[in-house]
N, CA, C and O atoms as CSV, one atom per row, in Angstrom:
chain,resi,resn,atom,element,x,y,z
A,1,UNK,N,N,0.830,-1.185,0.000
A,1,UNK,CA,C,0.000,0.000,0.000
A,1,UNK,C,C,0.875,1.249,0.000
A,1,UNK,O,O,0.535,2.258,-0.618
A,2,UNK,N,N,1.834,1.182,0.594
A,2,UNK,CA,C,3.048,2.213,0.753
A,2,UNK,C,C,3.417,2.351,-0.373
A,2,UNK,O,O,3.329,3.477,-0.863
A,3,UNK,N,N,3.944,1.277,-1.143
A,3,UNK,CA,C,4.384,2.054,-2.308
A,3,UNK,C,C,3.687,2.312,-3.785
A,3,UNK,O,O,4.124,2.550,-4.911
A,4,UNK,N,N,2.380,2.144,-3.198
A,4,UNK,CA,C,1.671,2.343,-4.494
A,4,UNK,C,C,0.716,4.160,-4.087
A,4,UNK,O,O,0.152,4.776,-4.991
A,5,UNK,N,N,0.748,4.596,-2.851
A,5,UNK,CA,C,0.354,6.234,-2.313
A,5,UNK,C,C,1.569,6.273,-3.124
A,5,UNK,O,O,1.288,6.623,-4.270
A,6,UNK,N,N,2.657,6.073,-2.980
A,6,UNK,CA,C,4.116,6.814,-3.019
A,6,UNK,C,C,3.874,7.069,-4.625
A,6,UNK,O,O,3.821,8.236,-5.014
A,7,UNK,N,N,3.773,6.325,-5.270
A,7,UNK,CA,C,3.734,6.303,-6.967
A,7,UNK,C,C,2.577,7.659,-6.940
A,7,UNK,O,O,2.773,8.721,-7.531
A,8,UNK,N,N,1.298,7.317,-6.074
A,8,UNK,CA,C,0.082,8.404,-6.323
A,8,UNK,C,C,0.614,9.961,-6.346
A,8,UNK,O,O,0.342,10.903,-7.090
A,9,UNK,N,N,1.731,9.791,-4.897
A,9,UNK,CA,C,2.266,11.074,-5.019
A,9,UNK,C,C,2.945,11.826,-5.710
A,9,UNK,O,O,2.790,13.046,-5.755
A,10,UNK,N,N,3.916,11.078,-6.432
A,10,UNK,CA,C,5.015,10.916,-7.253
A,10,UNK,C,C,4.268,11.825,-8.728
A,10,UNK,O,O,4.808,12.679,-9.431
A,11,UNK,N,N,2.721,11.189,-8.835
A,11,UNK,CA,C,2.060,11.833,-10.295
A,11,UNK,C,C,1.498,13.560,-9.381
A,11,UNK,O,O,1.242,14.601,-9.987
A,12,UNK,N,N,1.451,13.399,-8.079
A,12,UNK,CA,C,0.638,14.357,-8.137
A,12,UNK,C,C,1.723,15.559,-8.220
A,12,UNK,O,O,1.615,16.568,-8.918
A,13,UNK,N,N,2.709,15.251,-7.421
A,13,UNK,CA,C,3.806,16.124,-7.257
A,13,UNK,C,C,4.029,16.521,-8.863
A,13,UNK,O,O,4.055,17.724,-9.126
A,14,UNK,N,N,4.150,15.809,-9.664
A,14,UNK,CA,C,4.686,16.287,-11.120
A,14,UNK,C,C,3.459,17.078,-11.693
A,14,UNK,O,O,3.711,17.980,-12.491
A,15,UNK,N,N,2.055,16.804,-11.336
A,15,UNK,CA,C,1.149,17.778,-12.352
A,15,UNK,C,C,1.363,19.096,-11.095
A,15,UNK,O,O,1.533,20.130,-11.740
A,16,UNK,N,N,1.397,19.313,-10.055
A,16,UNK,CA,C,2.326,20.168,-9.311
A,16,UNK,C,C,2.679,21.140,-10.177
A,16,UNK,O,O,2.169,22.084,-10.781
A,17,UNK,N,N,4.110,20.399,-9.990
A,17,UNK,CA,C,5.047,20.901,-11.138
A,17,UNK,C,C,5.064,21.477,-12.138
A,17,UNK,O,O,5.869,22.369,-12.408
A,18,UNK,N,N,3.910,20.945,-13.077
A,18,UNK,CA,C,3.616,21.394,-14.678
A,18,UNK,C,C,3.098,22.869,-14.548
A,18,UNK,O,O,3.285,23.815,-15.314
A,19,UNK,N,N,2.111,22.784,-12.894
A,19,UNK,CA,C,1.290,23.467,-13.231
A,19,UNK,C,C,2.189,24.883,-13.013
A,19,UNK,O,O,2.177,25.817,-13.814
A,20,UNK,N,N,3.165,24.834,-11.449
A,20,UNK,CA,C,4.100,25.800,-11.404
A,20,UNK,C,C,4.943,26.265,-12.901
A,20,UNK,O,O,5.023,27.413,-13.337
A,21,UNK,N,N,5.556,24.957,-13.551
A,21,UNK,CA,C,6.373,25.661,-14.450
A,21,UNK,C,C,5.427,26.447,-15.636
A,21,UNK,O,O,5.881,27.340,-16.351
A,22,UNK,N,N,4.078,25.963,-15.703
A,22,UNK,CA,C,3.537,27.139,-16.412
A,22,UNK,C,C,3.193,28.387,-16.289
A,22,UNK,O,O,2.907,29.232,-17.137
A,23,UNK,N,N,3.281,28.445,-14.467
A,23,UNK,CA,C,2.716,30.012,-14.273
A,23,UNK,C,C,4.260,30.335,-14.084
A,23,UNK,O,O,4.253,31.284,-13.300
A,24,UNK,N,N,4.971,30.175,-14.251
A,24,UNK,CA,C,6.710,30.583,-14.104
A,24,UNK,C,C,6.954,31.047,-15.340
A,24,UNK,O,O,6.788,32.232,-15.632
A,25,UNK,N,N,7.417,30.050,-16.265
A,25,UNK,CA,C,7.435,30.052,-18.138
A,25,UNK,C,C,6.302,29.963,-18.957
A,25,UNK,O,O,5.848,28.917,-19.422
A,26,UNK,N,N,5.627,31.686,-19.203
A,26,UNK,CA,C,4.777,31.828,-20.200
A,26,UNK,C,C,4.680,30.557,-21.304
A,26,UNK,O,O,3.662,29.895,-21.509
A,27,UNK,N,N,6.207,30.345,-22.075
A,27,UNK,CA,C,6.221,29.302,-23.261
A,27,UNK,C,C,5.135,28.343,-22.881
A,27,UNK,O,O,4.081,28.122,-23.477
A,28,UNK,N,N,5.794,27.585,-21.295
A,28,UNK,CA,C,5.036,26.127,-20.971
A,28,UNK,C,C,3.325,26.633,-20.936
A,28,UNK,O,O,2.426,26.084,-21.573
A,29,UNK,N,N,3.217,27.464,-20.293
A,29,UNK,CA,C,2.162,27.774,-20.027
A,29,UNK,C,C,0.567,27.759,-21.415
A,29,UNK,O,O,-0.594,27.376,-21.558
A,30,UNK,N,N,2.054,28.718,-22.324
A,30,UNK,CA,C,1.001,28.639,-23.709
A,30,UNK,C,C,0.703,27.545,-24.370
A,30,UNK,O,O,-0.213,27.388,-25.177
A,31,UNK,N,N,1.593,26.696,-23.968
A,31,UNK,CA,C,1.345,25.268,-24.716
A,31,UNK,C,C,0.395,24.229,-24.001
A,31,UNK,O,O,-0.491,23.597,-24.576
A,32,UNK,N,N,0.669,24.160,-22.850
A,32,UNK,CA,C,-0.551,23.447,-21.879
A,32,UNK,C,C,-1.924,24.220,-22.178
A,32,UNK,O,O,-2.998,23.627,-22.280
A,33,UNK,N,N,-1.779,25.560,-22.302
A,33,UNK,CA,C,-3.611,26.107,-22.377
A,33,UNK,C,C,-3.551,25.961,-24.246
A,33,UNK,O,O,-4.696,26.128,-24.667
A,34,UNK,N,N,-2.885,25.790,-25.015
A,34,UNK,CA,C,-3.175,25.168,-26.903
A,34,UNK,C,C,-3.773,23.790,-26.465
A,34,UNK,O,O,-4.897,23.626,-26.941
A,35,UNK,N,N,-3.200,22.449,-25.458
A,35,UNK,CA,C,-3.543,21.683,-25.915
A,35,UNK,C,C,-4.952,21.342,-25.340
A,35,UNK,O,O,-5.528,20.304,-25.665
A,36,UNK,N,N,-5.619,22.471,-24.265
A,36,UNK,CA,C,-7.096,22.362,-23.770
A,36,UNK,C,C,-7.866,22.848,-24.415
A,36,UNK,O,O,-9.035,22.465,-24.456
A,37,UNK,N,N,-7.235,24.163,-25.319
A,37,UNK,CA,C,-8.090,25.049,-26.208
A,37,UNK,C,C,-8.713,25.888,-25.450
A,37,UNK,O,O,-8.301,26.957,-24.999
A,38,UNK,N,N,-10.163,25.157,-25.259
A,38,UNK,CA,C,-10.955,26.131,-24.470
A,38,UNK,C,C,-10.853,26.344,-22.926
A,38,UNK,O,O,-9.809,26.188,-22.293
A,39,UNK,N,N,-11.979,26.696,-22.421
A,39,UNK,CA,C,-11.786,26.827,-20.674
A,39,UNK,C,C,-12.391,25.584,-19.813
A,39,UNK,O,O,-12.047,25.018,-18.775
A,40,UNK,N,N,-13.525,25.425,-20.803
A,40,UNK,CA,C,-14.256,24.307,-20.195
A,40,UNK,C,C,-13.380,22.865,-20.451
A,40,UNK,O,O,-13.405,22.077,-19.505
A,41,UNK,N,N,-12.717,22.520,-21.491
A,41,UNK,CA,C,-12.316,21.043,-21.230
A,41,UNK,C,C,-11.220,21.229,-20.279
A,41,UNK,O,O,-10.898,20.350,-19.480
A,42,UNK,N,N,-10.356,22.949,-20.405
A,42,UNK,CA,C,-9.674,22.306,-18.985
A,42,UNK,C,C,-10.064,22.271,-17.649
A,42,UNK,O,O,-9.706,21.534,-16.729
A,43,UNK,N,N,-10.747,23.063,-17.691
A,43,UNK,CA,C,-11.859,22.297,-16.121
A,43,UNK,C,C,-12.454,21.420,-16.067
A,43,UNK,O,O,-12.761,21.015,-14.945
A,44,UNK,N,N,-12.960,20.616,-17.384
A,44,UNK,CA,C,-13.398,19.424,-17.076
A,44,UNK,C,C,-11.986,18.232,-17.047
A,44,UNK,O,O,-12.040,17.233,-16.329
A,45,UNK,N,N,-10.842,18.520,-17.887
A,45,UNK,CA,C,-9.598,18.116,-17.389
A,45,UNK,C,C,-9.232,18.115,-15.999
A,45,UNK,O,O,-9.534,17.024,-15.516
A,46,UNK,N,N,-8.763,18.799,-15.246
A,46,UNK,CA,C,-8.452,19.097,-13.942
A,46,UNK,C,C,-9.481,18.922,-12.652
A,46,UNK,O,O,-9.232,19.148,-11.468
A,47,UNK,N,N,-10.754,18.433,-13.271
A,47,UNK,CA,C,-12.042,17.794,-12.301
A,47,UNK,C,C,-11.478,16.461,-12.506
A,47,UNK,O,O,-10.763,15.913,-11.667
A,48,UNK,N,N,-11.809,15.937,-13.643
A,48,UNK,CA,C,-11.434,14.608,-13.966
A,48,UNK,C,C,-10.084,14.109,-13.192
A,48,UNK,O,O,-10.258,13.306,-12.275
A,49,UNK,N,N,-8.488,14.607,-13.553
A,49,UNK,CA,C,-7.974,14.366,-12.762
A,49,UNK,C,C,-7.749,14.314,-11.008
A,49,UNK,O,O,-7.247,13.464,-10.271
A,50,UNK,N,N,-8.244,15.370,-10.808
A,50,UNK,CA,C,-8.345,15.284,-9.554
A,50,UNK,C,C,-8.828,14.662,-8.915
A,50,UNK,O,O,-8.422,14.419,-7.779
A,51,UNK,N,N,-10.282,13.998,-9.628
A,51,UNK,CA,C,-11.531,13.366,-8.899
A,51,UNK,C,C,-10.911,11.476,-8.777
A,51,UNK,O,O,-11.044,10.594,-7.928
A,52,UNK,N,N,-10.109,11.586,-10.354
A,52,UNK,CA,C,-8.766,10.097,-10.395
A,52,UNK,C,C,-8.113,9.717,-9.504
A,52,UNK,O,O,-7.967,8.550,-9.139
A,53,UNK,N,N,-7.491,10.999,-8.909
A,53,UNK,CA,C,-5.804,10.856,-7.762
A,53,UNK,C,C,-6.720,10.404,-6.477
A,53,UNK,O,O,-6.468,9.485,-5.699
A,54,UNK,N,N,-7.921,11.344,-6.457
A,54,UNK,CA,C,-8.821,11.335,-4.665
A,54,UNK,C,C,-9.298,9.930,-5.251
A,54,UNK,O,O,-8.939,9.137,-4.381
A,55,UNK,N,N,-9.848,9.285,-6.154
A,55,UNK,CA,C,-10.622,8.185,-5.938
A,55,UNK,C,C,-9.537,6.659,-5.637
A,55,UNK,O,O,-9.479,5.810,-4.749
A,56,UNK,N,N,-8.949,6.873,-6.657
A,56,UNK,CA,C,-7.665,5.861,-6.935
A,56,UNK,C,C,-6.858,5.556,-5.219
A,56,UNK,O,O,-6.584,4.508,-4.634
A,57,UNK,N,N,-6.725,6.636,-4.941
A,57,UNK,CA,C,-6.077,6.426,-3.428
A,57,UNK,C,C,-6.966,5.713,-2.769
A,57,UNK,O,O,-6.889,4.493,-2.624
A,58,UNK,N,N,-7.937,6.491,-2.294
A,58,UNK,CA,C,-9.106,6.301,-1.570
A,58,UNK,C,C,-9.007,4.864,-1.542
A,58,UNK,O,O,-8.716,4.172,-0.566
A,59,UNK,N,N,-9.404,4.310,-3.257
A,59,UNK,CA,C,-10.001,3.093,-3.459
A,59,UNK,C,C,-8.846,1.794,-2.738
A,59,UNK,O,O,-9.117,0.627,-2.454
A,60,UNK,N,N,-7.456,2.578,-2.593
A,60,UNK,CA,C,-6.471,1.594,-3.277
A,60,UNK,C,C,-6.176,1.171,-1.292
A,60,UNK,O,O,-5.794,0.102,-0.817
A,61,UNK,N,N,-6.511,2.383,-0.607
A,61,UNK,CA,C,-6.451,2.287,0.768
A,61,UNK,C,C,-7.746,0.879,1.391
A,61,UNK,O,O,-7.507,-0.041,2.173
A,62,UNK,N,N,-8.997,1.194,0.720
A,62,UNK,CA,C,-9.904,0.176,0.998
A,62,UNK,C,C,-9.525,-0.628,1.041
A,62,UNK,O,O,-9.380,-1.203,2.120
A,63,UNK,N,N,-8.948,-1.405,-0.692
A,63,UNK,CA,C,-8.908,-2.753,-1.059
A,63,UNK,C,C,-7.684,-3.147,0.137
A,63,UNK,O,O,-7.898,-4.217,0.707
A,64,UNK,N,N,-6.563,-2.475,0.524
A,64,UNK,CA,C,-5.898,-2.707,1.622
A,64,UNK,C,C,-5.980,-3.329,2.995
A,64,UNK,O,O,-5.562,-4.320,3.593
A,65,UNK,N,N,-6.671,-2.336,3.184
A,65,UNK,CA,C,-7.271,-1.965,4.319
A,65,UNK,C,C,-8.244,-3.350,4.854
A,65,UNK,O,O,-8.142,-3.922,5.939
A,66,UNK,N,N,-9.127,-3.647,3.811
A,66,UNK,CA,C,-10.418,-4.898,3.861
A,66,UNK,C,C,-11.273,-4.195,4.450
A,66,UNK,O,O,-11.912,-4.471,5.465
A,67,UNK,N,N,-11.305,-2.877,3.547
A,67,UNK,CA,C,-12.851,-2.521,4.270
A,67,UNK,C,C,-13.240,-2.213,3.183
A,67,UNK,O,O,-12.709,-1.394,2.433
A,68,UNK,N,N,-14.447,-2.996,2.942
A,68,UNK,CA,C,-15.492,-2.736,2.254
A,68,UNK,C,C,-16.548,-1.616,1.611
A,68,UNK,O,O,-16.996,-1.554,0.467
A,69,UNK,N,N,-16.892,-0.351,3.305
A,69,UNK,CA,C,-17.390,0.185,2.865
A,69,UNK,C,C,-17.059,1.543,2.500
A,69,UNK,O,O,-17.736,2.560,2.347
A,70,UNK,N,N,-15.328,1.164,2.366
A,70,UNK,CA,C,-14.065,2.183,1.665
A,70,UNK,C,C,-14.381,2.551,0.371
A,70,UNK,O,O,-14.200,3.609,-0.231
A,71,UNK,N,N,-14.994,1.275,-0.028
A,71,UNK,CA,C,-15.343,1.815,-1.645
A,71,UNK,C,C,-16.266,2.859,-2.175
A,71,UNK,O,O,-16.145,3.660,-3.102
A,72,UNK,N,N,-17.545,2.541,-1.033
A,72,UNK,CA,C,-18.462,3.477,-1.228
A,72,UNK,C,C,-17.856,4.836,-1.238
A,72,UNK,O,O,-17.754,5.603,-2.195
A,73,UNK,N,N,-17.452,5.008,0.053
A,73,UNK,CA,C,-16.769,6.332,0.634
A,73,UNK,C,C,-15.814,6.980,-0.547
A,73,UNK,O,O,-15.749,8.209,-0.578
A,74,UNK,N,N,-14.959,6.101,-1.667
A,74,UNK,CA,C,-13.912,6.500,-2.307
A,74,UNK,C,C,-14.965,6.921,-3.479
A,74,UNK,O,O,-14.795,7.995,-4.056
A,75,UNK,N,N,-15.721,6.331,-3.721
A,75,UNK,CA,C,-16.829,6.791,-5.161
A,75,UNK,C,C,-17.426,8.006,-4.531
A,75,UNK,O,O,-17.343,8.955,-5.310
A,76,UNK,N,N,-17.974,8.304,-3.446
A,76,UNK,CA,C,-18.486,9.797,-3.137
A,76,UNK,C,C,-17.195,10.764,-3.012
A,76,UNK,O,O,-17.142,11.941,-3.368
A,77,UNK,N,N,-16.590,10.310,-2.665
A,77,UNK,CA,C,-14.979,11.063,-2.405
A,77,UNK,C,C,-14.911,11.874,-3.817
A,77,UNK,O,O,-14.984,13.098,-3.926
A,78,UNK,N,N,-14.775,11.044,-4.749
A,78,UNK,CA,C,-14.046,11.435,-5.875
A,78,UNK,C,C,-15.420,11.899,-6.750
A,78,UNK,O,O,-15.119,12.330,-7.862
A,79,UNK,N,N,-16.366,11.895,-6.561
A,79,UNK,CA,C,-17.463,12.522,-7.234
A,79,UNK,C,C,-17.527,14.196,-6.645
A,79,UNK,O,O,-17.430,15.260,-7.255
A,80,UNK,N,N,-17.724,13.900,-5.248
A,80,UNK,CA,C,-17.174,15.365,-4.710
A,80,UNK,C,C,-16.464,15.975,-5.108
A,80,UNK,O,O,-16.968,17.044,-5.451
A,81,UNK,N,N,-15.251,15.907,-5.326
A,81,UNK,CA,C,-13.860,16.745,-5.596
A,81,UNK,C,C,-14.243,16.786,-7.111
A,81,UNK,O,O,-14.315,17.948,-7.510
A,82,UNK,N,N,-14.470,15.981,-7.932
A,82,UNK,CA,C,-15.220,16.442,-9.323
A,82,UNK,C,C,-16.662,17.580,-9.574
A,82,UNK,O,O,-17.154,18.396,-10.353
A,83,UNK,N,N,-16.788,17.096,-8.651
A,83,UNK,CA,C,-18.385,18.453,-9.137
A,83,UNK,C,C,-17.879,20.024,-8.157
A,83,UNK,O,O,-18.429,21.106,-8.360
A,84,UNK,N,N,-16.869,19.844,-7.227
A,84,UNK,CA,C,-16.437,20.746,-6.822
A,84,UNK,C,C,-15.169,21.838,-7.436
A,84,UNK,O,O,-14.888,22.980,-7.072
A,85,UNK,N,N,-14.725,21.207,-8.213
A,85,UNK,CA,C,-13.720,21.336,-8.913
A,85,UNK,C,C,-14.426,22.037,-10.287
A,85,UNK,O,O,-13.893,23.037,-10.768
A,86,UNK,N,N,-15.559,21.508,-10.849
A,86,UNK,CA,C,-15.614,21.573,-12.205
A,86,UNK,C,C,-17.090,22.714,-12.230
A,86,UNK,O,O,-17.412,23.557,-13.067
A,87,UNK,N,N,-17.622,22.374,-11.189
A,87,UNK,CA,C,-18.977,23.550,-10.782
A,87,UNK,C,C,-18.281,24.542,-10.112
A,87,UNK,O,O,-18.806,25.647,-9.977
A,88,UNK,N,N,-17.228,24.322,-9.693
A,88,UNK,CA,C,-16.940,25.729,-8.439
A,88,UNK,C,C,-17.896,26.002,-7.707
A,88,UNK,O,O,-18.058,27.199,-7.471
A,89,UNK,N,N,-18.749,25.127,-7.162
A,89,UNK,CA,C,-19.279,25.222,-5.745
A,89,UNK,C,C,-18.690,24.209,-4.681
A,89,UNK,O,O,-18.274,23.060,-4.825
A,90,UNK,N,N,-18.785,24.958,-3.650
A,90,UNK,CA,C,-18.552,24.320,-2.330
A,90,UNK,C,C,-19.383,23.117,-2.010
A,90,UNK,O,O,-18.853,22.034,-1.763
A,91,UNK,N,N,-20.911,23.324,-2.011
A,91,UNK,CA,C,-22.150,22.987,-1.505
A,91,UNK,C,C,-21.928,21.680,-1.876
A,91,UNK,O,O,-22.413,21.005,-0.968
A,92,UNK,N,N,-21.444,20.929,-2.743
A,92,UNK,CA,C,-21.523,19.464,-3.471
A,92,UNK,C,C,-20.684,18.474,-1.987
A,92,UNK,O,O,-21.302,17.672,-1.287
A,93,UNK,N,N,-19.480,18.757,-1.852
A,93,UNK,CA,C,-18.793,17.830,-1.196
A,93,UNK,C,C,-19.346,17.687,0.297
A,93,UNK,O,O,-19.198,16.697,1.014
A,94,UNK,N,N,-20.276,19.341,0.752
A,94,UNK,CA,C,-20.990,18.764,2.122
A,94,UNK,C,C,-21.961,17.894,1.970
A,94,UNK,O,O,-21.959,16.787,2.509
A,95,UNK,N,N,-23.132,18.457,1.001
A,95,UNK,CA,C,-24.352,17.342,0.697
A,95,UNK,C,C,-23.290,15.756,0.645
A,95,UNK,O,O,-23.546,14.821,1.404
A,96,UNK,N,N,-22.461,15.719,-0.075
A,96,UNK,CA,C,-22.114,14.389,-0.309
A,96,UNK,C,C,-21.505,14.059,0.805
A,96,UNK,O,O,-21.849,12.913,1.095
A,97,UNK,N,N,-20.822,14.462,1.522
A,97,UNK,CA,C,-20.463,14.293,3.252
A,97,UNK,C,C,-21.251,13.609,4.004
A,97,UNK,O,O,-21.122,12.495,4.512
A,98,UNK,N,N,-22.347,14.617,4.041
A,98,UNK,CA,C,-23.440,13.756,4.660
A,98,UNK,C,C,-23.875,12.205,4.282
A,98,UNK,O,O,-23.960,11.263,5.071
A,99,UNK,N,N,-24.120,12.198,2.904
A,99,UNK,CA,C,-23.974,11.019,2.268
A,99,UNK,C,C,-22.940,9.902,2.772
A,99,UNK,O,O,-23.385,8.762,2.907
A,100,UNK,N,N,-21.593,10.148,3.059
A,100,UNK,CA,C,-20.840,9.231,3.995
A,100,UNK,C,C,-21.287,9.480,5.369
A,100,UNK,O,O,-21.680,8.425,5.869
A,101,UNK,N,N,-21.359,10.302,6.025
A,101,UNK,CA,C,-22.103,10.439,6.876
A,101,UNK,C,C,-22.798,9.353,7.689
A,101,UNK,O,O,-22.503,8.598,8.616
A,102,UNK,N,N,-24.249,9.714,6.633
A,102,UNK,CA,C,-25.820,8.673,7.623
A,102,UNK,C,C,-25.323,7.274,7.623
A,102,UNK,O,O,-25.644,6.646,8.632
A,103,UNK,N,N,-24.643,6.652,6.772
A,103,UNK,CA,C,-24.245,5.108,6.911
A,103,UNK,C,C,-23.860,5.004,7.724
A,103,UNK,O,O,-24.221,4.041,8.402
A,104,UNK,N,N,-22.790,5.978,8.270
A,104,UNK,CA,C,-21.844,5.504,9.883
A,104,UNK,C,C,-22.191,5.775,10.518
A,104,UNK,O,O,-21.644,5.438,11.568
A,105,UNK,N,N,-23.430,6.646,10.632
A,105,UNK,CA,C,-24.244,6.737,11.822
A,105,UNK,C,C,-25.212,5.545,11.983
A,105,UNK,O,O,-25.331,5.101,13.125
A,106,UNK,N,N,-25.863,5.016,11.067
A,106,UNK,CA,C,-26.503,4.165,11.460
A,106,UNK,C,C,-25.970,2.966,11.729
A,106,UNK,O,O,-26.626,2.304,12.534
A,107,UNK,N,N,-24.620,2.286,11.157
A,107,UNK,CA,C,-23.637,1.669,12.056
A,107,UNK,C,C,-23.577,1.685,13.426
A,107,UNK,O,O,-23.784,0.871,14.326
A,108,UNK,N,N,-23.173,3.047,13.324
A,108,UNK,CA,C,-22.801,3.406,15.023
A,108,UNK,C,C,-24.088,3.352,15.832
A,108,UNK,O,O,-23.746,2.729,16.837
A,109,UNK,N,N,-25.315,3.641,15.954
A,109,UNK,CA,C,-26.469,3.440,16.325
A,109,UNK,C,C,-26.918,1.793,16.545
A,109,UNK,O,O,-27.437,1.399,17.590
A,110,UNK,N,N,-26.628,0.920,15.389
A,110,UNK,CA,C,-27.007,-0.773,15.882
A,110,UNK,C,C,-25.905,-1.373,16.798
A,110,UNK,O,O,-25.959,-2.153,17.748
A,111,UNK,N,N,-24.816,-0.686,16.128
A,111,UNK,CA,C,-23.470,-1.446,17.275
A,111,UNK,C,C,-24.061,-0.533,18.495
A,111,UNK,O,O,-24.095,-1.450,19.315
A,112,UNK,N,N,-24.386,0.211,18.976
A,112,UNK,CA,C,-24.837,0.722,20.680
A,112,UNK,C,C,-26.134,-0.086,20.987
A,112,UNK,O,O,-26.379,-0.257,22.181
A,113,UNK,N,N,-27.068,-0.650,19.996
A,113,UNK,CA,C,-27.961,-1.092,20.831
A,113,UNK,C,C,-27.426,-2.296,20.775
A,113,UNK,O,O,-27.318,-2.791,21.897
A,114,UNK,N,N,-26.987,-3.069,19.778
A,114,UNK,CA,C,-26.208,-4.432,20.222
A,114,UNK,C,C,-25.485,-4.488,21.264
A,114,UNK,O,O,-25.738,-5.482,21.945
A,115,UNK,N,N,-24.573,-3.733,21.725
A,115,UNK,CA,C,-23.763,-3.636,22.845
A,115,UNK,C,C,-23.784,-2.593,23.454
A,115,UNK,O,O,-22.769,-1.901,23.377
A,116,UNK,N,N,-24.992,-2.076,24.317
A,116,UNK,CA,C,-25.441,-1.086,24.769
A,116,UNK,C,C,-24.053,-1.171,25.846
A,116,UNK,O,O,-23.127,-1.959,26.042
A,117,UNK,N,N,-24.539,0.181,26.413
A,117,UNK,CA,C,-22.992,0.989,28.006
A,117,UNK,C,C,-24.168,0.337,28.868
A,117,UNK,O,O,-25.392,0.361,28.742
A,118,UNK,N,N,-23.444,-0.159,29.646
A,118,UNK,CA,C,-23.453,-0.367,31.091
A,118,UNK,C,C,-24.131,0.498,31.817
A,118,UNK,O,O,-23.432,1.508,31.735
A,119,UNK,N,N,-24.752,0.675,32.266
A,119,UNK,CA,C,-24.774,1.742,33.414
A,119,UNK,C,C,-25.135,1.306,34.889
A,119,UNK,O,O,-24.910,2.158,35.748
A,120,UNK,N,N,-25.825,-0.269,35.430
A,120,UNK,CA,C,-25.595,-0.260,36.239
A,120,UNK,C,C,-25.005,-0.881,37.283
A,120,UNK,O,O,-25.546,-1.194,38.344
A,121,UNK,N,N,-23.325,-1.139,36.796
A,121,UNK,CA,C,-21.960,-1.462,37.268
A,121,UNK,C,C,-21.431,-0.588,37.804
A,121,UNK,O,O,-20.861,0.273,37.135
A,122,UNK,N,N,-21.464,-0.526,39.518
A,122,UNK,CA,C,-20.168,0.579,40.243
A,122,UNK,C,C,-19.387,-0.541,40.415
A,122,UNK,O,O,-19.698,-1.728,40.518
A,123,UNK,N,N,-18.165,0.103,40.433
A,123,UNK,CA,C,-16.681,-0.880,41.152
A,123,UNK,C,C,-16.500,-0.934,42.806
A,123,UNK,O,O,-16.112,-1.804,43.586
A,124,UNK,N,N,-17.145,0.923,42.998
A,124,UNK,CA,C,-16.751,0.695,44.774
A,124,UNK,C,C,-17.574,1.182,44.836
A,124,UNK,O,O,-17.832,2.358,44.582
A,125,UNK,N,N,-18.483,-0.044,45.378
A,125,UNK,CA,C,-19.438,0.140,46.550
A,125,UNK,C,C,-18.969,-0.508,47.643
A,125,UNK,O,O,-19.602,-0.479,48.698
């Protein structure tokens, strides 16, 4: 799992990079915005990627991990950071928050009545 984040980072650090050396060197710069053309595919470029790096991790931590409902979480993850990215609203990744959210609450709600607290155990009486 370690060295496959490390590779994740490795791409993110370099589009990083691209993106610095274009606002540094006009040249790079003019050539990265020729090969998007317009405004919209590169925002739908740079949603897309982004929504890749957040899901891909996400996903790659689950399958690790053996949790299951990592996957869910990594598909809202990366839908978020895409409609946030590409709408420029905020509002998407809370609604979808919540969305990870109510599941673990209602988790957390059957595991307490399955194994409710104690309450009437003192130690010193």
């Amino acid at each position: 799992m370690a060295i496959t984040l490390v590779v994740i980072i490795i791409l993110q650090v370099g589009l990083l990079g691209l993106t610095v050396l274009g606002w540094v060197n006009p040249v790079v710069g003019e050539k990265v915005n020729n090969f998007f053309r317009t405004r919209n595919l590169m925002d739908l470029m740079v949603a897309a990627i982004g929504s890749f790096i957040v899901g891909l991790s996400m996903m790659l931590i689950a399958y690790f991990s053996d949790f299951p409902r990592g996957y869910y979480i990594a598909v809202l993850m990366s839908l978020a950071v895409f409609l946030m990215i590409y709408l420029n609203q905020p509002i998407y990744p809370i609604i979808i928050g919540g969305l990870i959210f109510m599941p673990g609450l209602v988790l957390f709600i059957n595991f307490l009545k399955k194994y409710p607290i104690p309450h009437g155990n003192k130690i010193n009486e």
